[in-house]
C-alpha positions as CSV (number, residue, x, y, z in Angstrom):
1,X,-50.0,29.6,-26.6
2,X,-48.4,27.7,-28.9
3,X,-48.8,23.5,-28.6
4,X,-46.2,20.9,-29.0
5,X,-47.4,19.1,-31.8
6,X,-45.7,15.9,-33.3
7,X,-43.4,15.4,-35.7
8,X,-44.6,13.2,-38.5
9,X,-41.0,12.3,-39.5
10,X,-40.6,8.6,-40.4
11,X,-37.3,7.7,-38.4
12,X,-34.9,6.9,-40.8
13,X,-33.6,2.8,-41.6
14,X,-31.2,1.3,-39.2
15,X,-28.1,1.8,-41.8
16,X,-28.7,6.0,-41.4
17,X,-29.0,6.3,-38.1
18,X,-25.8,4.0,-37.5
19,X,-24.2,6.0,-39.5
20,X,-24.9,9.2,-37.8
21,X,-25.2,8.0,-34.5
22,X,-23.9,4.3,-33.8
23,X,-25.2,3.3,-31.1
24,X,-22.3,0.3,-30.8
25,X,-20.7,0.7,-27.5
26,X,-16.7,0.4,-29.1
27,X,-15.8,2.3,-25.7
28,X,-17.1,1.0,-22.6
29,X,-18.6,-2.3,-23.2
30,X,-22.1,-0.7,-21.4
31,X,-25.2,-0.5,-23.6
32,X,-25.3,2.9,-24.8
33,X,-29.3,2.7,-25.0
34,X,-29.4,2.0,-21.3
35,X,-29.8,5.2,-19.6
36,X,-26.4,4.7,-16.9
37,X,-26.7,4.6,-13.1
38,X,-27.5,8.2,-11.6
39,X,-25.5,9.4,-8.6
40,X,-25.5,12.7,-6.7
41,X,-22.5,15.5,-7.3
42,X,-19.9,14.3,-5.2
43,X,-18.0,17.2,-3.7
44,X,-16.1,19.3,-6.1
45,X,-17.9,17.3,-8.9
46,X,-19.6,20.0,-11.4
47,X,-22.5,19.1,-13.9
48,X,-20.7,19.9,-17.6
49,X,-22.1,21.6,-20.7
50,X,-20.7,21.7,-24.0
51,X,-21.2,24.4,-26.3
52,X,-19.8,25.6,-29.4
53,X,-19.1,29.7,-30.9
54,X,-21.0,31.4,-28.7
55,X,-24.0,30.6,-26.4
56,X,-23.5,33.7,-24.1
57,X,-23.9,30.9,-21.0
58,X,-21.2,32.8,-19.5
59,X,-22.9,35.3,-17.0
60,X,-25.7,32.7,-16.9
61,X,-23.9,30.0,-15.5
62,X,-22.4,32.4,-12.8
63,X,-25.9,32.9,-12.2
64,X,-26.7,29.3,-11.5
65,X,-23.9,28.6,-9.8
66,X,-24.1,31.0,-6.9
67,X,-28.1,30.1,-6.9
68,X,-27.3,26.2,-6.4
69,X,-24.0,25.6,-4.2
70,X,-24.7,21.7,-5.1
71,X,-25.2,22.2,-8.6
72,X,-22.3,23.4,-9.3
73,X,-22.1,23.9,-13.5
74,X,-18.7,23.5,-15.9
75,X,-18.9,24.7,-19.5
76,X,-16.6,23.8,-21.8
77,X,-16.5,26.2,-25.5
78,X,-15.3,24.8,-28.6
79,X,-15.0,27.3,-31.2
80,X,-16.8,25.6,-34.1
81,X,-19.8,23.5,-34.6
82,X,-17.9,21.7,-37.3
83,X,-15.3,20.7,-34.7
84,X,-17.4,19.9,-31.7
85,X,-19.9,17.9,-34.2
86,X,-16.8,15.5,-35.0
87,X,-15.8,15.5,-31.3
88,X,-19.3,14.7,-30.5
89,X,-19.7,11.6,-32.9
90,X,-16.6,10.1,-31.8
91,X,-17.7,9.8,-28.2
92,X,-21.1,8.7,-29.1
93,X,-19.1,5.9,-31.2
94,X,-17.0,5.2,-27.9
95,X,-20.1,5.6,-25.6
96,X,-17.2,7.9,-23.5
97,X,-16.9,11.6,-22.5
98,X,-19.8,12.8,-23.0
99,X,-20.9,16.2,-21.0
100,X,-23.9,16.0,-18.8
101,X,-25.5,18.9,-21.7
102,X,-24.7,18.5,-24.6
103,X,-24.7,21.2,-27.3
104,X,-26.2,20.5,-30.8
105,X,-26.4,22.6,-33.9
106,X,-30.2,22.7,-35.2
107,X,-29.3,20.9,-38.5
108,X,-28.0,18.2,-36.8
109,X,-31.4,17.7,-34.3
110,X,-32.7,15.3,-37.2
111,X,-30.1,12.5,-36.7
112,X,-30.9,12.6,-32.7
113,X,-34.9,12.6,-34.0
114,X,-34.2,9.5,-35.9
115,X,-32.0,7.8,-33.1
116,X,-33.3,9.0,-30.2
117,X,-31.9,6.0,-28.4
118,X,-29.3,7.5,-27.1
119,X,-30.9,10.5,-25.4
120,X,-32.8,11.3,-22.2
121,X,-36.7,12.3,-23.5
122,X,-37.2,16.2,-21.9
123,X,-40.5,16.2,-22.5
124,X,-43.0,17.9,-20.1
125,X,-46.1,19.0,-19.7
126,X,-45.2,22.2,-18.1
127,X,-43.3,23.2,-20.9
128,X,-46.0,22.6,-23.6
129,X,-46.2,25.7,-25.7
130,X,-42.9,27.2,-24.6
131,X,-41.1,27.2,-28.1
132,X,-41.9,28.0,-31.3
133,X,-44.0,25.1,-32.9
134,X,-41.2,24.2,-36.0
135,X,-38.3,24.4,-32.7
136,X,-40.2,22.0,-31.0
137,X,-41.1,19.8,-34.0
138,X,-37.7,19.4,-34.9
139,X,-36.6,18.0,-31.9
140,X,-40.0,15.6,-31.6
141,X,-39.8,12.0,-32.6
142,X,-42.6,10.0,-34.3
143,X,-44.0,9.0,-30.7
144,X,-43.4,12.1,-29.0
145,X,-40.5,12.1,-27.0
146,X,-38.8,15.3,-26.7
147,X,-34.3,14.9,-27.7
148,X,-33.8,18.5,-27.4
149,X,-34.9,22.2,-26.0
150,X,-34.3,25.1,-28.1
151,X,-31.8,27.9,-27.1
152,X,-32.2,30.2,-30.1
153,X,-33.9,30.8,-33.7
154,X,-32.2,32.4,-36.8
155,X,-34.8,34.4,-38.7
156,X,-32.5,37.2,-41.1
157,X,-32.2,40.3,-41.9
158,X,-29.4,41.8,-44.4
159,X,-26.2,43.0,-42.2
160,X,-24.3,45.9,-43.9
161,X,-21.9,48.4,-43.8
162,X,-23.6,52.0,-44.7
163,X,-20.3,53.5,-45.5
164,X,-19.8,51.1,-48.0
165,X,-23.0,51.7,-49.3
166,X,-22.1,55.3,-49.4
167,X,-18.9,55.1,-51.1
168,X,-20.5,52.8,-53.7
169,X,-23.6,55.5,-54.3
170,X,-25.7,53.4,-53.0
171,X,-28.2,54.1,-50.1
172,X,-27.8,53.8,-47.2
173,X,-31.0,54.9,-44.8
174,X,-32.3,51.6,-43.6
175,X,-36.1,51.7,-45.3
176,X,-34.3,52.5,-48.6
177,X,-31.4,49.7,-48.4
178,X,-34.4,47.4,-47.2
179,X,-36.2,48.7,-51.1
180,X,-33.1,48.0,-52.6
181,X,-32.9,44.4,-51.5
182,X,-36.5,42.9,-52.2
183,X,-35.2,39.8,-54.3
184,X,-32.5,37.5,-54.5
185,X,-32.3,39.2,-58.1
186,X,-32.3,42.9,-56.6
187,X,-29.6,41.4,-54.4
188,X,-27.4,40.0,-56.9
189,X,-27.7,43.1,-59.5
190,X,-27.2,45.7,-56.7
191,X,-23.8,44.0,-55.8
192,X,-22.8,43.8,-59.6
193,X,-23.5,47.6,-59.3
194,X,-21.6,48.1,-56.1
195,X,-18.2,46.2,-57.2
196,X,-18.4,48.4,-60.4
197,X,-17.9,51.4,-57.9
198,X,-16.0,49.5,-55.5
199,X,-13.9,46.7,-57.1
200,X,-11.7,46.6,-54.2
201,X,-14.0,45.8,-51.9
202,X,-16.9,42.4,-51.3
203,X,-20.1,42.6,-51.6
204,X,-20.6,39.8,-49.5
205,X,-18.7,38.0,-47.3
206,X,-18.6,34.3,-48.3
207,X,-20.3,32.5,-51.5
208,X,-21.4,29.6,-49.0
209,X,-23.5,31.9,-46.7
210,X,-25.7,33.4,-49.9
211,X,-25.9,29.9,-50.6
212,X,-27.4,28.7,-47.2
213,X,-29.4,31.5,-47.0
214,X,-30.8,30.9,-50.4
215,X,-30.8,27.0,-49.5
216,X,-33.0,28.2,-46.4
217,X,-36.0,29.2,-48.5
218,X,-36.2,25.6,-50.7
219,X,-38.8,23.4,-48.9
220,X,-37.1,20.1,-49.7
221,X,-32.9,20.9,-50.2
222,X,-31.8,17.2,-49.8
223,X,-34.2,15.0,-48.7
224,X,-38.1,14.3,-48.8
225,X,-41.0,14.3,-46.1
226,X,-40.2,10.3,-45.8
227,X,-36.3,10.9,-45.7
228,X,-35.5,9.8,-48.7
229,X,-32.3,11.7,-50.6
230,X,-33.5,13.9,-53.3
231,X,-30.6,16.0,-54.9
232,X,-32.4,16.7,-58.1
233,X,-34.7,19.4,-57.7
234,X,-34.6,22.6,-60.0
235,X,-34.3,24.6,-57.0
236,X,-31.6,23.0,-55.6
237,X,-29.5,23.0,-58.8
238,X,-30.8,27.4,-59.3
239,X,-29.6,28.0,-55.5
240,X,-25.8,26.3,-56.8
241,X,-25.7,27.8,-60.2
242,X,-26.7,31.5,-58.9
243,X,-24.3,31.3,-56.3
244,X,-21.2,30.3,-58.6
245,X,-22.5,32.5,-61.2
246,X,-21.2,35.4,-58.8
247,X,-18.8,34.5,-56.9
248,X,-16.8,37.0,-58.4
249,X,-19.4,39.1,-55.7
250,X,-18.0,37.3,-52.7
251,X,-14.5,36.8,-50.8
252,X,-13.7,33.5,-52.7
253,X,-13.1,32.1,-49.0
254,X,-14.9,29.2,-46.9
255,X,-17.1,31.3,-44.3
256,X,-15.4,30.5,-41.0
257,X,-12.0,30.0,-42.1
258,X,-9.5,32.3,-41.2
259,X,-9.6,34.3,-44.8
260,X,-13.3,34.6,-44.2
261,X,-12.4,36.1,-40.6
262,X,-9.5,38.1,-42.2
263,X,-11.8,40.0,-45.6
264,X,-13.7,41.6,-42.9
265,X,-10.5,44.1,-42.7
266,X,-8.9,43.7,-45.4
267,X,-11.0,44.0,-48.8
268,X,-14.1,45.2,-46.7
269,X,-17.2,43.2,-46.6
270,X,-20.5,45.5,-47.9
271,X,-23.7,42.8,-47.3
272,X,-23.7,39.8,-44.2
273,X,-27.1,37.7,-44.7
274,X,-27.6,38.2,-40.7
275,X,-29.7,35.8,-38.6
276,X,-29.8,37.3,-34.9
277,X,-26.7,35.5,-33.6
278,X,-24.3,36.8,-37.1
279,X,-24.0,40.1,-35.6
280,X,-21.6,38.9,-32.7
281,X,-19.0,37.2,-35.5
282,X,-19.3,40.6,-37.2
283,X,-18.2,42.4,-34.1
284,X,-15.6,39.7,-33.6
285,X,-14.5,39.8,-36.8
286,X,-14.8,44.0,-37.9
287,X,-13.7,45.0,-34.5
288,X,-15.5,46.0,-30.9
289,X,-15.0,49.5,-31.2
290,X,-15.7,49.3,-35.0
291,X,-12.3,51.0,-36.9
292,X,-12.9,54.7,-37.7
293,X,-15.6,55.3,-40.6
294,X,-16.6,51.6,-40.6
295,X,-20.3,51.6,-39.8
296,X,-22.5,48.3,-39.8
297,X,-26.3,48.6,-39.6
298,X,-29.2,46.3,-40.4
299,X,-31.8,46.3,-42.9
300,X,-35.8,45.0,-42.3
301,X,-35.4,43.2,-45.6
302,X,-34.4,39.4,-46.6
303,X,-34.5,38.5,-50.7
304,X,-37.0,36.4,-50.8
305,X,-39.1,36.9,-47.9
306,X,-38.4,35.4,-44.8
307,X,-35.3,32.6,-44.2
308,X,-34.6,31.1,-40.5
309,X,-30.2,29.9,-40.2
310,X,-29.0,28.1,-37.5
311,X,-30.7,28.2,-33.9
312,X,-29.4,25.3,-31.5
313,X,-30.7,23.0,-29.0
314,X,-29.2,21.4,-26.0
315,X,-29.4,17.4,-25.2
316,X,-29.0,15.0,-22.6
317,X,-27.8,11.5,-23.1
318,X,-28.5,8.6,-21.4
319,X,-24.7,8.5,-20.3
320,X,-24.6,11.1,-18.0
321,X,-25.2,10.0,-14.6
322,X,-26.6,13.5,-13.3
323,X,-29.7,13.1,-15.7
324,X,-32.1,15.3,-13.2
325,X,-29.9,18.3,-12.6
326,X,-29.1,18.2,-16.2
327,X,-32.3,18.9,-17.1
328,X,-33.3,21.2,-14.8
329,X,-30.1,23.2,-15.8
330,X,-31.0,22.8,-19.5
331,X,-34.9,24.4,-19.0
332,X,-33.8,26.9,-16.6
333,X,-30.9,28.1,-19.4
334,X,-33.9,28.1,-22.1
335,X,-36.8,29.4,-20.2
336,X,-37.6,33.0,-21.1
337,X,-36.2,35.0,-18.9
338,X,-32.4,33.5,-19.7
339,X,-33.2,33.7,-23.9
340,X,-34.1,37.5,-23.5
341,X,-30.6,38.0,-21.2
342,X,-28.8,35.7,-24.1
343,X,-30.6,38.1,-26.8
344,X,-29.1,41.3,-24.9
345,X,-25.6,40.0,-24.5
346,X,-25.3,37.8,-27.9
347,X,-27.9,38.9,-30.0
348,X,-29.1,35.2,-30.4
349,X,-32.6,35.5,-30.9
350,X,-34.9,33.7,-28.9
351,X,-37.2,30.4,-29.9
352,X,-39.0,31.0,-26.8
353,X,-42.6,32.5,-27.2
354,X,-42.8,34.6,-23.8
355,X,-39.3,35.6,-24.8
356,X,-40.5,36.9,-27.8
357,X,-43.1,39.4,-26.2
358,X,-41.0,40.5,-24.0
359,X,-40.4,44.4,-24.1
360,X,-36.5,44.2,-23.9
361,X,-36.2,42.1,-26.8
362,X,-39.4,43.9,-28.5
363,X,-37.3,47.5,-27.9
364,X,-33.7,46.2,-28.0
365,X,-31.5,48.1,-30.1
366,X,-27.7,47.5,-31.3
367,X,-25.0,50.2,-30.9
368,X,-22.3,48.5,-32.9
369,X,-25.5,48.7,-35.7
370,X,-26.2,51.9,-35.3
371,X,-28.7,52.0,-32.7
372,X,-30.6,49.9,-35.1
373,X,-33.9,48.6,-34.2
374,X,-32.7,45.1,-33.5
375,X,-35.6,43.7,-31.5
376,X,-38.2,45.1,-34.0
377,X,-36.1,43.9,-36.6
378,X,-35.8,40.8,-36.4
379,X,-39.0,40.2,-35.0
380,X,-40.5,40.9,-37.7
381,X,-38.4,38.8,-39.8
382,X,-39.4,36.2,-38.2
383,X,-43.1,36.8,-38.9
384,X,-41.6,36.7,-42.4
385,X,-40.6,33.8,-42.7
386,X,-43.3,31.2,-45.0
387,X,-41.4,28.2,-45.5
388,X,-39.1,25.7,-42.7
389,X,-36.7,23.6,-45.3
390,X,-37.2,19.8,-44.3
391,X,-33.9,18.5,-42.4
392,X,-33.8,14.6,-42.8
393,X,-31.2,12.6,-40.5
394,X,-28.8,13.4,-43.5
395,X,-29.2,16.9,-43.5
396,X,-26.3,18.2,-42.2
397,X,-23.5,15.6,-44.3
398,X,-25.1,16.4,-47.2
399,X,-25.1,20.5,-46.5
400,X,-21.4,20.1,-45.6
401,X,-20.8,18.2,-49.4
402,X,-22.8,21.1,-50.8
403,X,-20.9,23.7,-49.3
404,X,-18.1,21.7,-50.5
405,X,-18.8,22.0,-53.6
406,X,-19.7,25.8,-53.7
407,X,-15.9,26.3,-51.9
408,X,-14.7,24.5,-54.8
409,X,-16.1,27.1,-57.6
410,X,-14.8,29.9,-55.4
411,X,-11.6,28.2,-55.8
412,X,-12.1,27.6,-59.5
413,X,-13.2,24.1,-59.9
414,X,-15.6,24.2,-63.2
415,X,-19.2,24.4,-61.5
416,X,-20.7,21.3,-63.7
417,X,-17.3,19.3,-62.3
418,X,-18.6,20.3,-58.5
419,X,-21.3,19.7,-59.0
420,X,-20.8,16.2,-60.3
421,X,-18.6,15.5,-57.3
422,X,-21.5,16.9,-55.1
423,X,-23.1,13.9,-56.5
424,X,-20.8,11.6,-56.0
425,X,-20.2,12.4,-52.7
426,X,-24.0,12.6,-51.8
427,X,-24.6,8.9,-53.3
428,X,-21.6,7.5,-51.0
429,X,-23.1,9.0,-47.8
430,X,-26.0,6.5,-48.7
């Protein structure tokens, strides 16, 4: 079994973490690093979750709820991690509002890391070894309290559309779409290739998602091991300049944005860089049934190597006043046997190591994709995967800038101009 080892993050200085998470009680006058006064459910009272796109808690929570009649569970869904992240700072600012579970994005886990003040510690010794050692690491602080458990992990794969493929000449039999794909440079030169046969349609869906993925193979992106910002690296500046190079390749719109949503039926979308979790926007987006002669299906093969996007944890802060049943709630929802039921429903991979070997994730298999091997798949780009990008507290402002400034190219902005405001921007988060 894997152990839970700690992190040896330095926290960040007091001005960071205030600025993240401000741990100034504006709201209630209470101090917000004082866990509050815990009281039973009152009748009709539910414990409440907040989550954001989708968890696939829905079945789950049924579950729960006819398993504990007292421990009755609300979930509330915001649509966006962008929007729930803004929601979320402004109660922690009030010190007001805040769900009994709270929802966080991974990129995001370093500011709780580095003011864990504010949060109950989940750690356990029954639960040693349950994640995947870099899911627990991120959520460890320098003395070992545990902010966070893991609900899922991103390793990708390459999502794409085999008629596509087929109409561009290109292959489209899985092994030889995963030889096609081998490098970023394969990537890039196959899709100048495939918009030269089909000019009408993209070859991928947004320039900011090549550019995460890309970003999610660079050790240090933004900051260094002691948290210090560090914009200047040559492979920060390659990932930017590849990306706006091409994004004559891409849709030209800001993944998640309603174009984004929309190129999926209009111009046609060839190549999705496709952690676990991607496939059920694709679905969402494309169409459940897929529209006649659209066929998606996934590739074993990331450029690169191996790349992990996105996978989420969920919180409990000191403010709730049902800290117990919260965090029973929270480890039942990631123990293994919920992550593989997520993983069938979703397609959200699991962080959990049981959940890993177990034979319905191991022989899972998409129909939207195919039939394609989606267990195997993925698994085994996650055994790909070499290198876990360091996320300082800053991480996630200064990704938002950087995707920015990549939106700003796709909208013609000279890419020297971005990426002087990218700068800019960066120094005034400091």
């Amino acid at each position: 079994m894997h152990q839970i080892r700690r992190s040896t993050r330095l926290l960040a200085s007091a001005a960071v973490a205030s600025l993240v998470l401000a741990t100034s009680a504006c709201g209630s006058g209470d101090d917000p690093t004082k866990s509050a006064e815990q009281k039973k459910l009152d009748d009709g009272e539910a414990l409440t979750i907040t989550t954001f796109g989708e968890f696939g808690y829905d079945a789950l929570i049924e579950e729960w709820n006819a398993a504990h009649p007292d421990v009755q569970v609300k979930q509330t869904k915001v649509g966006k991690w962008d929007t729930w992240k803004a929601d979320l700072q402004t109660k922690l600012q009030a010190n007001k509002g805040l769900p009994d579970v709270v929802a966080v994005e991974g990129d995001f886990m370093p500011a709780l890391v580095a003011a864990p003040e504010r949060w109950v510690d989940l750690s356990s010794d029954d639960l040693a070894g349950r994640w995947l050692d870099f899911k627990t690491e991120a959520a460890t602080t320098a003395d070992g309290a545990l902010v966070g458990y893991a609900t899922d992990a991103g390793p990708e794969a390459i999502c794409y559309r085999a008629d596509l493929f087929e109409k561009a000449g290109l292959p489209t039999d899985r092994a030889e779409v995963a030889a096609l794909l081998g490098t970023w440079d394969d990537f890039f030169a196959t899709g100048e290739k495939f918009k030269k046969a089909v000019p009408e349609a993209n070859w991928y869906d947004a320039s900011g998602s090549v550019a995460q993925a890309m970003l999610n193979q660079v050790e240090f992106p933004f900051e260094q091991a002691d948290n210090t910002v560090d914009v200047s690296s040559p492979e920060l500046r390659q990932v930017f300049d590849t990306v706006a190079e091409h994004v004559d390749l891409g849709s030209r719109a800001a993944q998640w944005s309603a174009d984004w949503t929309a190129s999926f039926t209009k111009a046609g979308v060839a190549t999705v860089a496709c952690p676990g979790w991607m496939r059920a926007n694709i679905k969402s987006n494309q169409g459940d049934p897929a529209p006649d002669g659209v066929q998606w299906d996934i590739a074993d093969v990331f450029p690169g190597g191996g790349g992990n996007w996105g996978g989420s944890y969920l919180a409990v802060p000191k403010s709730s006043t049902h800290q117990d049943d919260a965090q029973q709630f929270a480890s039942w929802l990631t123990a293994p046997e919920q992550q593989a039921k997520v993983f069938a429903v979703t397609g959200n991979f699991p962080s959990q190591v049981e959940a890993l070997a177990d034979p319905s994730v191991l022989a899972a298999t998409d129909p939207y994709f195919n039939d394609a091997p989606a267990g195997e798949i993925f698994s085994n780009r996650a055994a790909a995967i070499t290198v876990q990008p360091y996320h300082g507290p800053l991480y996630s402002d200064i990704l938002q800038k950087f995707q920015d400034a990549i939106n700003r190219v796709d909208q013609g902005t000279d890419p020297d101009k971005s990426w002087e405001t990218f700068l800019s921007d960066v120094a005034a988060l400091q």
